[in-house]
NUGUSE-475891 format. One line per 8 residues: their letters; for each residue x negated, y, z negated of N, C-alpha, C, O, CB. Coordinates in Angstrom, 3 decimals. Each point is the difference from the previous one (the first is absolute). Glycine has a CB too. Layout:
A	X Y Z X Y Z X Y Z X Y Z X Y Z | ...
REM end
This chain:
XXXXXXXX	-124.152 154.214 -96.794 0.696 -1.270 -0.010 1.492 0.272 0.193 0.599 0.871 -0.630 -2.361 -1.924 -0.888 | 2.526 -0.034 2.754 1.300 0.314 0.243 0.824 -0.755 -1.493 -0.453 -0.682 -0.919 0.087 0.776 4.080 | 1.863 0.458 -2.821 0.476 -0.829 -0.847 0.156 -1.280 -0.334 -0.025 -0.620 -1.064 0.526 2.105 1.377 | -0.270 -1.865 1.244 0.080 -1.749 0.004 -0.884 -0.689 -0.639 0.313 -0.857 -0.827 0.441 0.897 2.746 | -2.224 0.320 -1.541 -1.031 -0.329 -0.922 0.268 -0.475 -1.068 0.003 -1.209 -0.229 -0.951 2.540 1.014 | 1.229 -0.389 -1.645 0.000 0.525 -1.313 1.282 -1.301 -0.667 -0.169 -0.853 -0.871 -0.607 4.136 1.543 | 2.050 -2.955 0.182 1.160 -0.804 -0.020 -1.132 -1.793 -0.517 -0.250 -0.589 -1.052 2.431 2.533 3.579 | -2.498 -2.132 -1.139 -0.331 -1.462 0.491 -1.140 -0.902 -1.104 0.005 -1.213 -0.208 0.365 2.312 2.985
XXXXXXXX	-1.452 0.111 -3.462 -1.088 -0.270 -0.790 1.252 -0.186 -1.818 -0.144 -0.841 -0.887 -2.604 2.701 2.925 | 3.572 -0.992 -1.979 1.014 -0.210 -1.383 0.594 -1.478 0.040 -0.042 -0.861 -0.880 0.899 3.522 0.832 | -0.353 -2.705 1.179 0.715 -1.439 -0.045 -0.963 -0.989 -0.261 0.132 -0.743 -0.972 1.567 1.315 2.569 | -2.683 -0.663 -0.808 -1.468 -1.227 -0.135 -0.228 0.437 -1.478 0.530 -0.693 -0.868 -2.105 0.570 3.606 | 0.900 1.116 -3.077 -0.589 -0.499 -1.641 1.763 -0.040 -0.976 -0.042 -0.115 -1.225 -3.255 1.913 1.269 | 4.378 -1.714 0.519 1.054 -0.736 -0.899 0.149 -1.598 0.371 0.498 -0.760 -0.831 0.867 3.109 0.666 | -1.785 -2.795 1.360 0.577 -1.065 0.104 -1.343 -0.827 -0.540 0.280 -1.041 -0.595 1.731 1.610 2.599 | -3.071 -0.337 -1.914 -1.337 -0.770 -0.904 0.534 0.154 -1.261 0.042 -0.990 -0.730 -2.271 1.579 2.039
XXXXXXXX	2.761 0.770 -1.806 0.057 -0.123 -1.755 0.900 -1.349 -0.013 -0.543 -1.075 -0.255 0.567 4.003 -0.741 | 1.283 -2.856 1.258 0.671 -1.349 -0.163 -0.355 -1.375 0.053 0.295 -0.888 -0.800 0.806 2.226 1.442 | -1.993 -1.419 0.744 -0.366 -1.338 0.305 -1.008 -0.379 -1.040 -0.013 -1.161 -0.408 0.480 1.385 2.890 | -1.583 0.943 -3.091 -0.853 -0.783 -0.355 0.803 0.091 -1.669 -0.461 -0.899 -0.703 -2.041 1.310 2.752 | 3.659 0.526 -2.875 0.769 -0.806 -1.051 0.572 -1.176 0.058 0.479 -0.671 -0.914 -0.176 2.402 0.487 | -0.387 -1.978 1.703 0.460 -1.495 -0.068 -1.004 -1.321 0.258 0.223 -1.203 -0.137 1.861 2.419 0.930 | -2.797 -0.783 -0.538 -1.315 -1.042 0.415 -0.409 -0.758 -1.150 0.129 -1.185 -0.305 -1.126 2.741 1.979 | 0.415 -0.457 -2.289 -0.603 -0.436 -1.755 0.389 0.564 -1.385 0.273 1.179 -0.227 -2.142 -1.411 1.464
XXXXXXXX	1.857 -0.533 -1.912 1.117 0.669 -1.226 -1.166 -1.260 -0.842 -0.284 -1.129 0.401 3.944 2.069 0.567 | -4.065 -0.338 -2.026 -0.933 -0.380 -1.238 1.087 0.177 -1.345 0.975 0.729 -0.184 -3.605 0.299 1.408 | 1.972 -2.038 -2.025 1.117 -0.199 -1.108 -1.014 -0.102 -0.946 -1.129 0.240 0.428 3.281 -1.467 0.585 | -2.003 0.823 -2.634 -0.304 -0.041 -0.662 -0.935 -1.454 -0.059 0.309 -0.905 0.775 1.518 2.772 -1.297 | -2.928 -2.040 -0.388 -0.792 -1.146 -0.234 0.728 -0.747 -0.290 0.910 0.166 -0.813 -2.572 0.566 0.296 | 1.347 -1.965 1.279 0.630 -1.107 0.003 -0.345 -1.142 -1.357 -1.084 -0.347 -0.468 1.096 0.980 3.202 | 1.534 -1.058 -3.144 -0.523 -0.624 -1.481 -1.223 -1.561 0.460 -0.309 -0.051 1.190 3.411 0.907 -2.770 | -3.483 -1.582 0.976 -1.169 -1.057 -0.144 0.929 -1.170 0.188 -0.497 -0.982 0.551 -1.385 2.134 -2.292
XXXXXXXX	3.423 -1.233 1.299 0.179 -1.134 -0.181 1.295 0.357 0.380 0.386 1.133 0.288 -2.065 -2.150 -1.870 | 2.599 -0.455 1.560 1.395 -0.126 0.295 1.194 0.913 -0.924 -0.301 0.730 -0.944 -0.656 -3.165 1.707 | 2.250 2.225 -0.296 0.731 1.275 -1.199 0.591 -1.153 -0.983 0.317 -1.144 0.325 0.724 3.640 1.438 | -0.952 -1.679 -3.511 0.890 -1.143 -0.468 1.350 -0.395 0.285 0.913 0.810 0.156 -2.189 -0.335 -1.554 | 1.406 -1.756 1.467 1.189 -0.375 0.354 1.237 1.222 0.001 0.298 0.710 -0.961 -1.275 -3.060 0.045 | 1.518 2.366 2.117 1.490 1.535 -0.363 -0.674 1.406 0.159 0.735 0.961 0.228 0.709 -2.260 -2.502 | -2.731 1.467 2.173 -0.467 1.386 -0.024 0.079 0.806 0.837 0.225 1.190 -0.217 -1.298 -1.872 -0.803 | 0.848 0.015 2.468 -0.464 1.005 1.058 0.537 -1.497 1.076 0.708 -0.981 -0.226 -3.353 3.236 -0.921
XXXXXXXX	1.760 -1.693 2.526 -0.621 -1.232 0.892 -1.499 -0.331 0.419 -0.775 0.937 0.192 2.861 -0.498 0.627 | -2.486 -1.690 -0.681 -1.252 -0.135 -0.653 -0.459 -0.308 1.780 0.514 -0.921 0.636 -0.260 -0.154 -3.938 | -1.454 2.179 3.990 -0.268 -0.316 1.113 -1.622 -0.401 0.082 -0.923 0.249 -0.776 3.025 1.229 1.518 | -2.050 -2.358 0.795 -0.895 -0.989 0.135 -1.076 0.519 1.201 0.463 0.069 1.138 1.419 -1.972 -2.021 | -2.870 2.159 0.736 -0.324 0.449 1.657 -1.066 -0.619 0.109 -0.980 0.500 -0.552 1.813 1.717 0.929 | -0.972 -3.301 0.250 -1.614 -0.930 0.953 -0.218 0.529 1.052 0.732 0.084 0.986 -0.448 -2.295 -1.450 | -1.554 2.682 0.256 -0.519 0.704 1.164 -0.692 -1.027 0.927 -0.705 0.491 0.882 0.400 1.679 -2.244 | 0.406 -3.688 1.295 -0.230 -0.892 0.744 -1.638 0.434 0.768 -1.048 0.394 -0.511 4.028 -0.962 0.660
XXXXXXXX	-2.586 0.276 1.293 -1.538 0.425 0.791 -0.501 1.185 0.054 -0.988 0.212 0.704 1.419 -1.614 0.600 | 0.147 2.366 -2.021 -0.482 1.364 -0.380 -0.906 -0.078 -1.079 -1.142 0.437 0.144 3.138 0.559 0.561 | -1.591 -1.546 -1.867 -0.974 0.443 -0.790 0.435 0.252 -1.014 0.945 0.789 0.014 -2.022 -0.149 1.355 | 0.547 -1.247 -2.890 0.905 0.965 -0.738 0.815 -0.703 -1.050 0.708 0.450 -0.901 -0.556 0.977 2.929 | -0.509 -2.907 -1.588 0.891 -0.923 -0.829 1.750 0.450 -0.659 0.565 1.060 0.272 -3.329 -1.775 -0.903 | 3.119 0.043 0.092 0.843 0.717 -0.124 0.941 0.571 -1.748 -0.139 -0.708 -0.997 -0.142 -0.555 3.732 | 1.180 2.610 -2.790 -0.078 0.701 -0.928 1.601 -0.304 -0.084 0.848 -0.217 0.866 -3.160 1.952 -0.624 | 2.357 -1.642 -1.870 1.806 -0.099 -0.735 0.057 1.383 -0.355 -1.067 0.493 -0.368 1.393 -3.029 -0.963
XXXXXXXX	0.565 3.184 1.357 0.560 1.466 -0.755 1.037 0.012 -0.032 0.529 -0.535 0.974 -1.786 1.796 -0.471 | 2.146 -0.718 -1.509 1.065 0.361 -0.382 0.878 1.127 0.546 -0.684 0.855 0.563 -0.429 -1.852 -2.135 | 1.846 1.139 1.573 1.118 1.158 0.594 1.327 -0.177 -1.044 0.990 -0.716 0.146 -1.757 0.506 2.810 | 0.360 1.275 -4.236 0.882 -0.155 -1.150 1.447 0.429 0.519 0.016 0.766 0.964 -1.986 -0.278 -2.769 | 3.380 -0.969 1.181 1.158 0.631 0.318 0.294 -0.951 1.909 -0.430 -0.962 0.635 -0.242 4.019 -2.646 | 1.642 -1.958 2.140 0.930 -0.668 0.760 -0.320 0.535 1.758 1.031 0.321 0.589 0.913 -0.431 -3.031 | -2.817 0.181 2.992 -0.870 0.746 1.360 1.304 -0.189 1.009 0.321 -1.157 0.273 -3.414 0.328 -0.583 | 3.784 1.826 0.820 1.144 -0.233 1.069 -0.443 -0.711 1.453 0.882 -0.507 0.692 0.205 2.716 -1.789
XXXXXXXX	-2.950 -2.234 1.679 -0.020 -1.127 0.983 -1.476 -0.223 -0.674 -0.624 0.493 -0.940 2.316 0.064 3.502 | -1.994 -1.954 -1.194 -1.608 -0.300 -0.205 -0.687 0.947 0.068 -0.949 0.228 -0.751 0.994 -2.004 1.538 | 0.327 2.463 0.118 -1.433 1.248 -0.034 -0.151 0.569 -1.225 -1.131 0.099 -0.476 1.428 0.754 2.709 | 0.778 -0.415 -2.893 -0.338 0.738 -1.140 -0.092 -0.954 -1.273 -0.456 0.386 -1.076 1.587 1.692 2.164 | -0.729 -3.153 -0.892 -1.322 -1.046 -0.729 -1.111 -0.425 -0.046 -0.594 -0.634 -0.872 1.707 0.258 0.879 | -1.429 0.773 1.056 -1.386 -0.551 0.516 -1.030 1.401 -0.584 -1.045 0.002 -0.651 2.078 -1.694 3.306 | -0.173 2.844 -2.073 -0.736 0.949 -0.836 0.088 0.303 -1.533 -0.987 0.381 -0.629 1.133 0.392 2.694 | 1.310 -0.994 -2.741 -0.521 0.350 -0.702 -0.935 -1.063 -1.199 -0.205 0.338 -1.166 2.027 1.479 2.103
XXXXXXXX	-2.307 -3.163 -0.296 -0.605 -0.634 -0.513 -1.569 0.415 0.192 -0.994 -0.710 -0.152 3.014 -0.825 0.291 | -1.921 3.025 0.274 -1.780 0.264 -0.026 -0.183 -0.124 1.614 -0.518 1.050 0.381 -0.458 -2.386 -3.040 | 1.150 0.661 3.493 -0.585 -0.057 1.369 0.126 1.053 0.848 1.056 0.631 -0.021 -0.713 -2.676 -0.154 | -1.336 2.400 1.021 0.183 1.476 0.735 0.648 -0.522 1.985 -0.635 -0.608 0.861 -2.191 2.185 -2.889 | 3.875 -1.157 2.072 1.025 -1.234 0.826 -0.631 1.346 1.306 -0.419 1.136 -0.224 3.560 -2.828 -1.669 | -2.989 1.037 3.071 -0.390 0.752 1.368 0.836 -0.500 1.501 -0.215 -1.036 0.629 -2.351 1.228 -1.913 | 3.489 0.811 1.586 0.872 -0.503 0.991 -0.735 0.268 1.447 -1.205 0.033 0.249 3.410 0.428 -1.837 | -0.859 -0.247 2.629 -1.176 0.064 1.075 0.259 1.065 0.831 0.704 0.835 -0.567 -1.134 -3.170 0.637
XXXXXXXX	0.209 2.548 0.760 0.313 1.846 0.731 0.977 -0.173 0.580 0.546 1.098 0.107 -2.571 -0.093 0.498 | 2.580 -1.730 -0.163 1.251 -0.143 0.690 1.431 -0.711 -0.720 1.093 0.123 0.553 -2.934 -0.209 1.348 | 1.675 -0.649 -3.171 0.714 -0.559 -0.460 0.488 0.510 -1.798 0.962 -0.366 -0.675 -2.031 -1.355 2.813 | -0.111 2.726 -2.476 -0.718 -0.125 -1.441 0.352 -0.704 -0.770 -0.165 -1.004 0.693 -0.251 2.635 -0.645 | 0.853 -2.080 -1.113 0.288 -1.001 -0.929 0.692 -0.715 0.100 0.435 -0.592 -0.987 -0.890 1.517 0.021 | 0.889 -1.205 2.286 1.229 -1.313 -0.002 -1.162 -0.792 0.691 0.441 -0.831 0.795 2.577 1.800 -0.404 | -4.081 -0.943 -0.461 -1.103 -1.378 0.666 -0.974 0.640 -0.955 -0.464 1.114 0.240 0.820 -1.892 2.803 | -0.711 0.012 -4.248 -1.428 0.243 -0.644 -1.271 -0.405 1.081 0.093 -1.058 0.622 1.053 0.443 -3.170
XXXXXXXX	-1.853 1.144 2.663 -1.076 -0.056 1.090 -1.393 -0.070 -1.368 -0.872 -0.854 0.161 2.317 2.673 2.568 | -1.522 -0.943 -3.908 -1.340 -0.102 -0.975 0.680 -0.275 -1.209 1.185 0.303 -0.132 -2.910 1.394 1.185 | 0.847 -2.433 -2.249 0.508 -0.074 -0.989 -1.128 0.645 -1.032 -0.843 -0.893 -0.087 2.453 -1.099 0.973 | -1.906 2.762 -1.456 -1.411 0.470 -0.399 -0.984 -0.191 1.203 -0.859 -0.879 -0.059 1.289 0.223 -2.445 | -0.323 1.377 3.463 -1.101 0.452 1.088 -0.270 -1.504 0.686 -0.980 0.018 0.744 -0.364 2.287 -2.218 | 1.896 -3.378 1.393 -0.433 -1.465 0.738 1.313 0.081 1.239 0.989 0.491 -0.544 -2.165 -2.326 -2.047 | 1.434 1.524 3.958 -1.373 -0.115 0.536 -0.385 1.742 -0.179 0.693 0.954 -0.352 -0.346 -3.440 2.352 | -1.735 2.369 -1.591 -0.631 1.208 0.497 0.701 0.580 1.300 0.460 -0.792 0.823 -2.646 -0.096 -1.836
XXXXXXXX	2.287 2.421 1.233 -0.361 0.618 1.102 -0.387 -0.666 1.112 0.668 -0.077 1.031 -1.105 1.470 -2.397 | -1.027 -2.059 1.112 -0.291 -0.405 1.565 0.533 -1.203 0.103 0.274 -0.315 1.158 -2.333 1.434 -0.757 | 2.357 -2.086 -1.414 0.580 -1.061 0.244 1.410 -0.314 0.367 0.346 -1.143 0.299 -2.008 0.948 -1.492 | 2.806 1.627 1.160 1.277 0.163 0.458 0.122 1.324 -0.385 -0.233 0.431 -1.129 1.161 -2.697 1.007 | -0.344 3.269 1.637 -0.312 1.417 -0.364 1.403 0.651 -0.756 0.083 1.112 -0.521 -1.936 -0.876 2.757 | 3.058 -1.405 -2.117 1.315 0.204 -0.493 0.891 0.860 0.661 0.755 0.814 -0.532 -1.706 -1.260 -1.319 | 0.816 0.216 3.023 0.981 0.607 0.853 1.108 -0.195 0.479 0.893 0.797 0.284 -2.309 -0.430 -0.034 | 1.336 -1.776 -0.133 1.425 -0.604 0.187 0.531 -1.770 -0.771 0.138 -0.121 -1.218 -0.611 1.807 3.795
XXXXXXXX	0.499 -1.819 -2.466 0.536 -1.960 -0.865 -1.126 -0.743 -0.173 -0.737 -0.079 0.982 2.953 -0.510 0.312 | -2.473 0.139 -2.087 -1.368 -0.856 0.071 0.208 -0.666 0.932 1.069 0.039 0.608 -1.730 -0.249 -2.637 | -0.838 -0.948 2.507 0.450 -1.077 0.537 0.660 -1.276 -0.895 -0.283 -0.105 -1.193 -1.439 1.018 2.798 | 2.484 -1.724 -1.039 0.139 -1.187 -0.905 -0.978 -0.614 -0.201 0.172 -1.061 -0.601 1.598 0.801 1.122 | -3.198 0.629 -0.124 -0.986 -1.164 -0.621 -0.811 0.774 -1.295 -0.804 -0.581 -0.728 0.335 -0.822 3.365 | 0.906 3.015 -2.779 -0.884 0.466 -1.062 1.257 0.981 -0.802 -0.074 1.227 0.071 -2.753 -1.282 1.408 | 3.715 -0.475 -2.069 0.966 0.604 -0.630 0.313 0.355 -1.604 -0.689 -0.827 -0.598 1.191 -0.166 2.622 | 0.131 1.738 -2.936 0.214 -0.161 -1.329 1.055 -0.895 0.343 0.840 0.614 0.658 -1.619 1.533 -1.930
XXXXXXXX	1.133 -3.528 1.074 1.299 -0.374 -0.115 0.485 -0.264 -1.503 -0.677 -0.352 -0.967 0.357 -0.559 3.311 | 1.569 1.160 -2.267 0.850 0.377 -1.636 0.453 -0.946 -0.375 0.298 -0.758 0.924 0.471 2.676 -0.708 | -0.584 -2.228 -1.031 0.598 -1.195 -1.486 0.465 0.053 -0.860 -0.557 0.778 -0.775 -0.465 -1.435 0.914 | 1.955 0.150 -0.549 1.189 0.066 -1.514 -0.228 -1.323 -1.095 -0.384 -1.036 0.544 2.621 2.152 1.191 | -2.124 -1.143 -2.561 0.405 -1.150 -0.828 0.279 0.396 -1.026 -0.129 1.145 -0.432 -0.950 -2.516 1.262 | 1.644 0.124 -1.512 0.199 0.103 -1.578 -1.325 -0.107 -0.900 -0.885 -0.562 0.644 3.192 -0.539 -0.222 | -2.707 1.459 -1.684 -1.093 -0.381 -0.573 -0.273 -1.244 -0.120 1.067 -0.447 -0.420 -0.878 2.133 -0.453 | -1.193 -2.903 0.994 -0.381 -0.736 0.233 0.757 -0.973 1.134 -0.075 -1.229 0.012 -0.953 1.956 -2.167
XXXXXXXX	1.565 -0.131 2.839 0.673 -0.590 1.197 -0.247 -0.157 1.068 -0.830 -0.908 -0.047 1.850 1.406 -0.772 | -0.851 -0.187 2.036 -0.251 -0.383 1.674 -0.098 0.947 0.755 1.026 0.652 0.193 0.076 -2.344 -0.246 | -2.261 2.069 0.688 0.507 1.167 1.176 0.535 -0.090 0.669 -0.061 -1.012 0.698 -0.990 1.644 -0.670 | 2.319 0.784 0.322 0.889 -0.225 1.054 -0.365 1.023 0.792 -0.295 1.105 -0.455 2.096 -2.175 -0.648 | -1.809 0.764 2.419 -1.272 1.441 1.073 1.423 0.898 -0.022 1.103 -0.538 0.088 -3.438 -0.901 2.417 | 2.155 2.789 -2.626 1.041 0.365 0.172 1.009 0.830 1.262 -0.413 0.961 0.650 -0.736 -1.368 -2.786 | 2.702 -0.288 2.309 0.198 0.618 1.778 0.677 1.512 -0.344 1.044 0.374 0.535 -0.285 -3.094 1.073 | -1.353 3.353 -2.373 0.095 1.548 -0.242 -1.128 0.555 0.131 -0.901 -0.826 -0.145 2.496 0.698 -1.245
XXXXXXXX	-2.050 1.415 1.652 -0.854 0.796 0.029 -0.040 0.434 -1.842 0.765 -0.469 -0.842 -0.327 1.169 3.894 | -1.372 0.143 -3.261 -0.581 0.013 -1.160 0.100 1.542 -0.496 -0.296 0.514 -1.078 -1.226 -2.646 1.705 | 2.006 2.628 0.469 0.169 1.780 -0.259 1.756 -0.324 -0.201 0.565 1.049 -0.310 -2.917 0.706 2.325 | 3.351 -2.977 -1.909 1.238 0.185 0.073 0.596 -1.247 -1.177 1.049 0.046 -0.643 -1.190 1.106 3.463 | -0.789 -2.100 -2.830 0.352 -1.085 -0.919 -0.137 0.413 -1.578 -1.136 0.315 -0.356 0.328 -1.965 2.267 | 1.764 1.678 -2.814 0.161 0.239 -1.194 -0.319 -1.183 -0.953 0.903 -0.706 -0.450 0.635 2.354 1.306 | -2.846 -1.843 -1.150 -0.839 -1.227 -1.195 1.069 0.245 -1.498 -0.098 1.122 -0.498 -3.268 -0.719 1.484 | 4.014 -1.061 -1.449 0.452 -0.319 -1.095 -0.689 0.194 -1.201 -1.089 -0.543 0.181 2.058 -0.693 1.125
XXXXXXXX	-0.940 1.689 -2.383 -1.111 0.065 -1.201 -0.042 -1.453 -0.557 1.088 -0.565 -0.114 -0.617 3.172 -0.652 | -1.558 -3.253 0.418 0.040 -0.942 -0.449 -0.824 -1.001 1.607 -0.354 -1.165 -0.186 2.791 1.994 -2.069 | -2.549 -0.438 3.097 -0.397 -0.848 1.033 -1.463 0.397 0.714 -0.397 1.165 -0.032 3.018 -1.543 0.333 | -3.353 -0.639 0.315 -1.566 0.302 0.373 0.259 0.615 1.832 0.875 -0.375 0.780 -2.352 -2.127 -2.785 | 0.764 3.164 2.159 -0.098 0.439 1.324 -1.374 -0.382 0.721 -0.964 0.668 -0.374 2.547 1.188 -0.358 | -1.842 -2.907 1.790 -1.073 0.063 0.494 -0.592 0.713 1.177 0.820 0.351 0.849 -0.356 -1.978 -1.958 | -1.399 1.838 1.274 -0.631 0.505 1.030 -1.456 -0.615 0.911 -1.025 0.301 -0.612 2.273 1.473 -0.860 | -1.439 -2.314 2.376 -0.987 -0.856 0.394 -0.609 0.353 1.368 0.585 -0.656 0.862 0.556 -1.020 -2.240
XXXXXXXX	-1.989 2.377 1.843 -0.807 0.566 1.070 -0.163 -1.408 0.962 -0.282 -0.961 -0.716 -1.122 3.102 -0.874 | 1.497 -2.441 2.817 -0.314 -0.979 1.121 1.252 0.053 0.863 0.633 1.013 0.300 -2.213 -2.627 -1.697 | 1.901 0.014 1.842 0.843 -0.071 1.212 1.349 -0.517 -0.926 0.825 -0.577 0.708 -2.827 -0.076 1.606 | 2.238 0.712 -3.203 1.206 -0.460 -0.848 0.357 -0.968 -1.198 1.008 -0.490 -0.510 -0.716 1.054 2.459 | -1.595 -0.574 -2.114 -0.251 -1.022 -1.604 0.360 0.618 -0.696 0.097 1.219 0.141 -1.786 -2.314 -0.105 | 2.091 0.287 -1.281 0.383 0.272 -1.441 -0.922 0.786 -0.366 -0.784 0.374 0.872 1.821 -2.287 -1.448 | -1.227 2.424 -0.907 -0.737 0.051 -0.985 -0.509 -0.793 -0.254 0.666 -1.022 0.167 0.163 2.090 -0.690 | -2.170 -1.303 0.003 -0.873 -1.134 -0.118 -0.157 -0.508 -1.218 -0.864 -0.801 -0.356 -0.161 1.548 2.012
XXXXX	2.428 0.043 -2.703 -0.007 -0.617 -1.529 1.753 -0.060 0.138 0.934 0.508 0.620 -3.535 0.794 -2.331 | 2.322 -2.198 0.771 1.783 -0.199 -0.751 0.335 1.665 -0.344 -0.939 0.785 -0.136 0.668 -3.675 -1.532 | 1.964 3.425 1.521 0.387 0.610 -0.061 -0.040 -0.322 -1.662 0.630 -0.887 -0.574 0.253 1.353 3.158 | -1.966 0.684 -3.287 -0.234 0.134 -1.588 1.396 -0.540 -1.082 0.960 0.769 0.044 -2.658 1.579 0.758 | 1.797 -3.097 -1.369 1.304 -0.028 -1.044 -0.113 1.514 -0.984 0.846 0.242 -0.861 -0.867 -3.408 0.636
REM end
């Protein structure tokens, strides 16, 4: 085997190690219910026409963006090969593989789209990305699988 080889096969299994640390990142079990008031941020995820109804978990303390609210409220977050975590593409394994292989932007008709509110307040869709937007402690974060609907519950008090 020449060197280049050798060179060309180092760079490929470095540039997979990276891509796929960034793809999927698993967090801790996600709490059952909303955070107490001030605790954390309390996130929302409807898995709408997926499946799955939908789940509250907590993300105790002060998470510097959505993503790392979203994870650390328990959810196993999945970016996409070309973008990784600045476009959630899976949220706990929904969609599937064959149903979006996550390679590049969803379509707008089968998307995670993101959400803010106050506790028992209003969703606001949000015009930040979710790997850069900083959730406030004390506030609900939604998450809702389709072409751009809400969450399909009030934002928890």
């Amino acid at each position: 085997m020449t060197l280049v080889p050798r060179r060309w096969l180092a760079t490929a299994l470095a540039a997979l190690a990276v891509s796929t640390a960034l793809l999927v990142v698993d967090s801790a079990p996600a709490s059952a219910a909303a955070c107490s008031p001030g605790t954390g941020v309390t996130v929302v995820v409807d898995y709408g026409p997926l499946g799955g109804g939908v789940v509250v978990g907590c993300r105790l303390g002060d998470p510097p963006t959505g993503v790392q609210a979203l994870q650390g409220a328990g959810f196993t977050v999945t970016g996409t090969t070309r973008w990784g975590l600045a476009f959630v593409c899976r949220i706990n394994g929904k969609p599937t593989a064959a149903q979006d292989p996550c390679v590049n932007t969803p379509p707008v008709t089968a998307y995670w789209s993101y959400w803010h509110a106050a506790p028992g307040g209003t969703w606001t869709y949000s015009t930040a990305g979710a790997s850069t937007y900083n959730p406030a402690q004390g506030t609900v974060e939604g998450w809702r699988f389709g072409s751009g609907q809400q969450p399909s519950i009030a934002p928890p008090a």
